[in-house]
N, C-alpha and C positions, 0 to 999 in steps of 0.2 A: 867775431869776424864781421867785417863791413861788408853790407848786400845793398847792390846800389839800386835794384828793384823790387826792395821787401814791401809788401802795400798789407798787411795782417790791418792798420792801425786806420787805411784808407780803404778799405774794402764797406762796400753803404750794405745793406740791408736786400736783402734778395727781394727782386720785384719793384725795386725803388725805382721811380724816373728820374730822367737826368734834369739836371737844375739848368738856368739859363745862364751860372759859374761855369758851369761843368761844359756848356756846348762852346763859351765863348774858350776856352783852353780848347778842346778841338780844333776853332777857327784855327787858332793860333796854331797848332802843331804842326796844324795840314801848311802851314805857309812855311813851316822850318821844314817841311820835307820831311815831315817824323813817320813812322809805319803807325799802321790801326793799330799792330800790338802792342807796339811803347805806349800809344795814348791811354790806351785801354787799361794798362798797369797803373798811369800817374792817376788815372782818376779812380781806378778801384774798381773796373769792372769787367764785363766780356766782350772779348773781343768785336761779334756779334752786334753787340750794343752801339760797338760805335760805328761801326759799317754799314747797320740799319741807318740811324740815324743821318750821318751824310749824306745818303741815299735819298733822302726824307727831305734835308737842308738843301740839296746842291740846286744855284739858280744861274741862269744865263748871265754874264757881264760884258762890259765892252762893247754893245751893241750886239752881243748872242753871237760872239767869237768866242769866249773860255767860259767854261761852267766851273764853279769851282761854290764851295758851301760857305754858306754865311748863318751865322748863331742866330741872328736875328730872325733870319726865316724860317729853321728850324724853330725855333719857339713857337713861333705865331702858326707853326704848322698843325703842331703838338697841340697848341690850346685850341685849333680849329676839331681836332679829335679827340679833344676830352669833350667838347661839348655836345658831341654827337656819338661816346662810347653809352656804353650801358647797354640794359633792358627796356625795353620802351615801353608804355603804360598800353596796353587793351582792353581800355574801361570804353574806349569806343568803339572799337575795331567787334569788340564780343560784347554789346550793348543787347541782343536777343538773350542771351545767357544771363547775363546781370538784371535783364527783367522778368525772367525768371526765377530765379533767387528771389527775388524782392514779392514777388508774389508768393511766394510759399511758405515767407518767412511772416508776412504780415496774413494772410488767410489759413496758415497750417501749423504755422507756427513751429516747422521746422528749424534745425542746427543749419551752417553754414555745411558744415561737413555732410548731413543727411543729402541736402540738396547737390550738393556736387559730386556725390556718389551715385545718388539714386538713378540722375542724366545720367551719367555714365553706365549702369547697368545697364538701364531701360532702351539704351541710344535715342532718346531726344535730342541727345546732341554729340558731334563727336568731339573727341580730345580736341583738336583743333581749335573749336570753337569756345574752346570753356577757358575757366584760368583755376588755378588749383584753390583748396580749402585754406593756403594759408595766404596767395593772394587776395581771396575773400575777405578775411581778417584786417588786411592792409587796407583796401579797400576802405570798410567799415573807418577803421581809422581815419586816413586821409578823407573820411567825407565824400567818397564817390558811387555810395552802392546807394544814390537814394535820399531819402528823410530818414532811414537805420539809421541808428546810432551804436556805441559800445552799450549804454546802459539799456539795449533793447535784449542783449546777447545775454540771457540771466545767469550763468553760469562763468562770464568773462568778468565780471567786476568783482566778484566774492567768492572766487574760490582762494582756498587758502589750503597750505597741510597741515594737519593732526598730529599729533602725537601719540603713537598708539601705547594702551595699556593695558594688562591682563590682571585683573584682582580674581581673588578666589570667591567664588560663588559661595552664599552661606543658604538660599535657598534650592533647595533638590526638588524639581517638579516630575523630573524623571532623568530619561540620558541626557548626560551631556556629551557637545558637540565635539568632543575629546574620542568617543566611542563612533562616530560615522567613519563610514570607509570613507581611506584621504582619495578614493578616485573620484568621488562626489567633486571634489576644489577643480578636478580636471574638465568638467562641461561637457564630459561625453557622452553620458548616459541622458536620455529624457526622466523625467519625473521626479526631480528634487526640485521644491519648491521652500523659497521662503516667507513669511506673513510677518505682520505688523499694525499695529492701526496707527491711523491718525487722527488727532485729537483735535476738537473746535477751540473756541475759546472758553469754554468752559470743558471739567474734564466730568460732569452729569450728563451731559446733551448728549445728542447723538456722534457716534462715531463712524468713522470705514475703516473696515478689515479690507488690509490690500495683501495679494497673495502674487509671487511673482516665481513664474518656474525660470531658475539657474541656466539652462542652457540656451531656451528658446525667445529669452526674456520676454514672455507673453505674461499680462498682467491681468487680475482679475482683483473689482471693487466690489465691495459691498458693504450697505448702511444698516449699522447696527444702532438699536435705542440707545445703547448704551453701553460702559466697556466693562460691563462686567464677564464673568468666566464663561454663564450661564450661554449671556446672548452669542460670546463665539462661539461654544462649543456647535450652539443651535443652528450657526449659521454654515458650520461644519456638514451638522448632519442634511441642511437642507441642498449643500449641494450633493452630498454622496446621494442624496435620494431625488434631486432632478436633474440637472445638468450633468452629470457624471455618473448616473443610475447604472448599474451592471459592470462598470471599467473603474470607478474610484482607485482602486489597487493597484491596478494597472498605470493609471495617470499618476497619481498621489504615492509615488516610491517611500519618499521622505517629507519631511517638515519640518526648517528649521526655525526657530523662533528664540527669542529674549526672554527674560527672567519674571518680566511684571504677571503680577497677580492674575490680571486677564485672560492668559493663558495659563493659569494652575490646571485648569481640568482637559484640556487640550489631549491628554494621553490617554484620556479613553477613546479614542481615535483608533488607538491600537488593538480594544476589545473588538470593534465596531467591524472592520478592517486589518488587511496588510502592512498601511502605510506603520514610518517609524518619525517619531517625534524627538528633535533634538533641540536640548536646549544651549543656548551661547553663552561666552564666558560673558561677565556682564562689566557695564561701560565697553564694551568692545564691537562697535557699530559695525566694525569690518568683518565680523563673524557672519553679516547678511549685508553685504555689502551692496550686492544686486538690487535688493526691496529699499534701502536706503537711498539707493541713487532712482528710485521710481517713486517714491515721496516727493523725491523733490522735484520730479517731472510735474508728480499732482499736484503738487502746488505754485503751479504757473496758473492752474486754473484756481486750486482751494485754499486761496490763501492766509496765513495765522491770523487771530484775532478775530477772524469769522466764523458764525454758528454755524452748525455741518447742514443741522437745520433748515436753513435759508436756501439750501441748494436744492432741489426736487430729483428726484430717481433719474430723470432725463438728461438732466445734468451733470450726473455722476456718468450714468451711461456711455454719453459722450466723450468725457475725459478718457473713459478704460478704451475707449473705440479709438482716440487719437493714438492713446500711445500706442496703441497695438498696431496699429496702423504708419508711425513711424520709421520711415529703414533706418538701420543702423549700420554703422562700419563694419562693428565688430560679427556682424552677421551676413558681409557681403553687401551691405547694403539692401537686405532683403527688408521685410518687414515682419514683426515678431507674431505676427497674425500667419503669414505665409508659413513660418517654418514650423508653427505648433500645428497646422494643421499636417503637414507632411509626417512632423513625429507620432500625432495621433493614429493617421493612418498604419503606418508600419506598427505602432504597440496594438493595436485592436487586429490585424492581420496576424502580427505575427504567432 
């Protein structure tokens, strides 16, 4: 059956603008006396569409006796509004904001996101005035936040995904991380902590044992002579017996840690104490995912290839002081110092 207004084959793209083809048929119509809704069919679209657009086109003639639409101005009206549609850039308009970023980033060494959360908790600034974390990103990009660059952002150039993998474990140090309760993975509870060391360039020198608790991501460094079982375990006991004297068991729920030799003796932790020692499936980094991702916070400051050696106590000091000290999203934007002290207080109260 013949349909003499079938347009399935002329109907454009939802959202498309009309072309300066499509206005100058318009012209034409409107001078055959045609309705908006025949035009609207030959061209393929809504009715709407073309009763804006007249509206938009129609210009005086004659000497400003008959107004009637002409394609021509219609267009030129159009591209006077595309050049002024969009979002407008507020790299100057919130140039207080953006020099603040730049100061936290270059003396704190904050994330874009820390910085645009932490204003926002704190109110130094209000919504208004700020632009979001992934404006910031653009920002950076197009070269407007500063002398920043992308390869300042350490985590923006080289991140990459993994492949995750599970091999069978052939040494037994003790549990494995198979036996922890799965509410541990939930971050509700305080005192599950994970450790790790990191290595200098050589693996005889001096090491740090980094220990980072799961929920509150509060980290704690310490420089050992060396990575043997010995100096962690010793470095274990020195803090159950000063900084944690009387609350160890209380603080220290759990411990989860990796398969290397260094921690063989690690489980007499459990003689000593309450806490429970778990070990991870091995090549499987995301089993301590938390202490993984705060290595590589430390080594913005401890970077590979250098002796741990070279660094002095003050220096290590430091680093555990920034990170603690950095807000996080994932914490509100608090700081992982703030919330360890609030869950200390409630574990010793309660």
């Amino acid at each position: 059956m013949d349909q003499n207004h079938f347009t399935t084959d002329t109907l454009r793209k939802k959202g498309a603008h009309l072309t300066f083809e499509e206005r100058v048929i318009i012209q034409t119509r409107l001078r055959d006396k045609q309705s908006y809704r025949s035009i609207a069919r030959e061209i393929g679209c809504c009715v709407n569409t073309v009763r804006n657009e007249v509206k938009r086109g129609k210009v005086l003639c004659y000497n400003g006796k008959v107004e009637r639409y002409r394609a021509a101005d219609g267009q030129s009206t159009y591209e006077t509004h595309r050049e002024n549609c969009g979002r407008k850039c507020d790299a100057i308009a919130k140039g207080a904001f953006l020099d603040y970023v730049q100061k936290r980033l270059q003396e704190h060494h904050w994330s874009l996101d820390a910085c645009f959360g932490r204003a926002l908790v704190t109110g130094e600034f209000q919504r208004g005035e700020m632009v979001c974390t992934k404006t910031l990103y653009n920002y950076v990009t197009l070269g407007l936040l500063g002398k920043i660059k992308s390869i300042d952002l350490p985590l923006r150039v080289k991140r990459k995904n993994a492949r995750k993998r599970v091999r069978e474990r052939k040494k037994k140090f003790g549990r494995s991380i198979d036996e922890r309760d799965p509410s541990v993975d939930e971050r509700q509870d305080f005192g599950h902590w994970e450790c790790d060391l990191v290595l200098g360039s050589r693996s005889k020198d001096e090491v740090l044992l980094t220990l980072v608790e799961r929920k509150t991501r509060c980290s704690l460094i310490r420089k050992l002579p060396n990575k043997e079982s010995a100096s962690v375990i010793a470095a274990f006991r020195k803090l159950k017996d000063g900084m944690f004297r009387g609350c160890f068991s209380r603080v220290f729920l759990s411990i989860t840690t990796d398969n290397g030799s260094e921690f063989s003796s690690l489980s007499e932790l459990e003689k000593l104490s309450h806490t429970r020692i778990y070990y991870a499936h091995p090549y499987c980094s995301g089993d301590k995912g938390t202490n993984e991702n705060h290595n590589g916070l430390f080594r913005r400051f401890l970077p590979k290839g250098k002796k741990i050696q070279d660094y002095p106590v003050e220096h290590i000091s430091r680093v555990e002081c920034w990170a603690n000290t950095l807000p996080r999203k994932i914490l509100g934007y608090k700081t992982p110092e703030e919330c360890f002290r609030e869950e200390m207080l409630a574990a010793l109260t309660a």
